[in-house]
C-alpha positions as CSV (number, residue, x, y, z in Angstrom):
1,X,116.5,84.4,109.0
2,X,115.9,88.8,108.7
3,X,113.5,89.8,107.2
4,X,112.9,91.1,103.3
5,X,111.3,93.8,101.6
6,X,108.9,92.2,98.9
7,X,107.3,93.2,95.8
8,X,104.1,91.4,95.4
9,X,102.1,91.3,91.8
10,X,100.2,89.6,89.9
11,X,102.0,88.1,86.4
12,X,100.0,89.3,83.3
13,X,99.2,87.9,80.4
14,X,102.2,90.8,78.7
15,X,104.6,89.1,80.4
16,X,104.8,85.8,79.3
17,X,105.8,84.6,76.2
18,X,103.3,82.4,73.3
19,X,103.3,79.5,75.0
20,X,102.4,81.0,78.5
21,X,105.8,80.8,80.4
22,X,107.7,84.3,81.9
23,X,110.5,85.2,80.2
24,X,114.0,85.2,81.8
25,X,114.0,89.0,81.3
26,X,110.9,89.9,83.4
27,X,112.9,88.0,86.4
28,X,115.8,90.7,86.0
29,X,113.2,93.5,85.6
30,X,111.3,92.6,88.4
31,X,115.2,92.5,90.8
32,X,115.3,96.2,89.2
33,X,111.7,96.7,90.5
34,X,112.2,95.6,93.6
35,X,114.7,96.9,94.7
36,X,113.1,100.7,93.1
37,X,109.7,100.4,95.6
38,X,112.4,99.5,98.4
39,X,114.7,102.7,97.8
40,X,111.3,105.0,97.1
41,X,109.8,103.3,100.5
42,X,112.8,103.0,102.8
43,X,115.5,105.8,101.2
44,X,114.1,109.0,99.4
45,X,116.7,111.1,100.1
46,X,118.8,108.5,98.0
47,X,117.9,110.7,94.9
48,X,118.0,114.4,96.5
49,X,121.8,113.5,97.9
50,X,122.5,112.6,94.4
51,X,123.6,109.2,94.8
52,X,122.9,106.5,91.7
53,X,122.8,102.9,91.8
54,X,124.5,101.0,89.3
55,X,124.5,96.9,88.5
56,X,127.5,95.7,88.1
57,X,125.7,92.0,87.7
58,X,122.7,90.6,87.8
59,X,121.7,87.0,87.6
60,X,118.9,84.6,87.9
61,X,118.4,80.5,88.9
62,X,115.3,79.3,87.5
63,X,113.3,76.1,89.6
64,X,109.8,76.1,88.5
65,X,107.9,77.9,85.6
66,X,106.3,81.1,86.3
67,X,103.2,81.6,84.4
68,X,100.9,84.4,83.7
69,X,98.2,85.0,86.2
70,X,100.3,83.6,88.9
71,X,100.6,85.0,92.0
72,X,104.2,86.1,92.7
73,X,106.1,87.4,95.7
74,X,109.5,89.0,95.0
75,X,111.4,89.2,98.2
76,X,114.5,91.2,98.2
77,X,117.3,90.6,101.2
78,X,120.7,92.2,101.6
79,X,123.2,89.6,101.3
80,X,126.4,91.9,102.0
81,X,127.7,95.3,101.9
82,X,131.2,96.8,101.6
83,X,132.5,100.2,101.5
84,X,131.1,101.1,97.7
85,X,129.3,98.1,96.7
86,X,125.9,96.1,97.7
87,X,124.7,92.8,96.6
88,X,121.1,91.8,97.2
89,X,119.7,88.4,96.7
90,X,115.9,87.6,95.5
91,X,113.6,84.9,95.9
92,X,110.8,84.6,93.7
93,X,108.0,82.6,95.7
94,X,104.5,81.9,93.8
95,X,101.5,80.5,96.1
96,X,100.4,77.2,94.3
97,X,97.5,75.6,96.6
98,X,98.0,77.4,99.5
99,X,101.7,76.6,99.4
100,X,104.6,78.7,98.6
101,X,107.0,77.6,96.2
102,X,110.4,78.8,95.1
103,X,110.0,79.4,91.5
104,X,113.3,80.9,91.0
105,X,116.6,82.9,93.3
106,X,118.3,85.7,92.2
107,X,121.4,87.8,92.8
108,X,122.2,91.4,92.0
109,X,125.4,93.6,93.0
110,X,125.6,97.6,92.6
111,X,128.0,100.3,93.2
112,X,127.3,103.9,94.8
113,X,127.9,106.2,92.3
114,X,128.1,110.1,92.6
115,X,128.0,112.6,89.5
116,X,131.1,115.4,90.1
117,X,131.5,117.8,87.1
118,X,129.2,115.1,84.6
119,X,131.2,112.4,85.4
120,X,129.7,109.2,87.9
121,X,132.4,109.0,90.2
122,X,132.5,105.9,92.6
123,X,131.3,106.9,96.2
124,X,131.0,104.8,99.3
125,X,127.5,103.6,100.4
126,X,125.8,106.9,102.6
127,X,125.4,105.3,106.2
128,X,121.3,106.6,105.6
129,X,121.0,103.5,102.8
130,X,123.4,100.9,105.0
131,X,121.5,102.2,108.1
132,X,118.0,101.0,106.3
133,X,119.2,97.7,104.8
134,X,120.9,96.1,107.6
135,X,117.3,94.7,109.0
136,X,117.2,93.1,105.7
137,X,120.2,91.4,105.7
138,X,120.6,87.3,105.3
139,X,122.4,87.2,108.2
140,X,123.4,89.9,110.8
141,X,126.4,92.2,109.5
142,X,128.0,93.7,112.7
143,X,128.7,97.5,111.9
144,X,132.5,97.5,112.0
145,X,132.3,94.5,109.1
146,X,130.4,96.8,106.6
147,X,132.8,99.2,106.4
148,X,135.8,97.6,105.1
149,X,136.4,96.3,101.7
């Protein structure tokens, strides 16, 4: 398998709920943050060209608990990519004895969107963000595949 771009933390004691478990929102916030560090990290001109990001879905399959203090890796892989749209996947893997464990796998799609006159307009995905995802992707997209669709 590629590699991923992971978002390691710590879970603290704000983010779990009375009787110690994460809530299912913190799993979407943390796809959100993910994917943020990877785009400040791997893409800064994303923002200066004036490209947005927008979910169009975002969803979540839950294995194990996730509680606070637990040590959680969030690890972010492009799972395909068309001419406007990207979907990511995310596995979140907490160390339990030494061991990883897949606590949970999540999915999010996005469009490329461009503001013209105060309207977002839908624009295709700049070849500078498809360029810096393909070594993250599940499995290797040959560069005539992501441009159709």
């Amino acid at each position: 398998m590629s590699g991923y771009y992971e978002y390691k933390l710590t879970v603290s004691t704000g983010e779990a709920t009375l009787v110690g478990h994460v809530h299912f929102v913190d799993y979407l916030r943390w796809q959100g943050r993910c994917r943020e560090l990877f785009l400040e990290a791997e893409v800064p001109a994303l923002p200066a060209d004036g490209v947005r990001l927008h979910a169009l879905k975002a969803e979540c399959e839950y294995f194990t608990e996730i509680k606070a203090h637990d040590e959680l890796s969030v690890r972010m892989r492009l799972e395909e990519i068309t001419r406007t749209q990207i979907q990511f996947t995310f596995d979140y893997v907490k160390t339990r004895d030494g061991k990883e464990v897949l606590a949970a796998r999540g999915r999010q799609r996005v469009a490329c969107f461009r503001g013209v006159e105060g309207e977002a307009v839908v624009s295709t995905v700049p070849d500078y963000l498809r360029e810096a995802l393909l070594p993250y992707a599940e499995t290797p997209i040959p560069a005539a595949t992501t441009r159709s669709a």
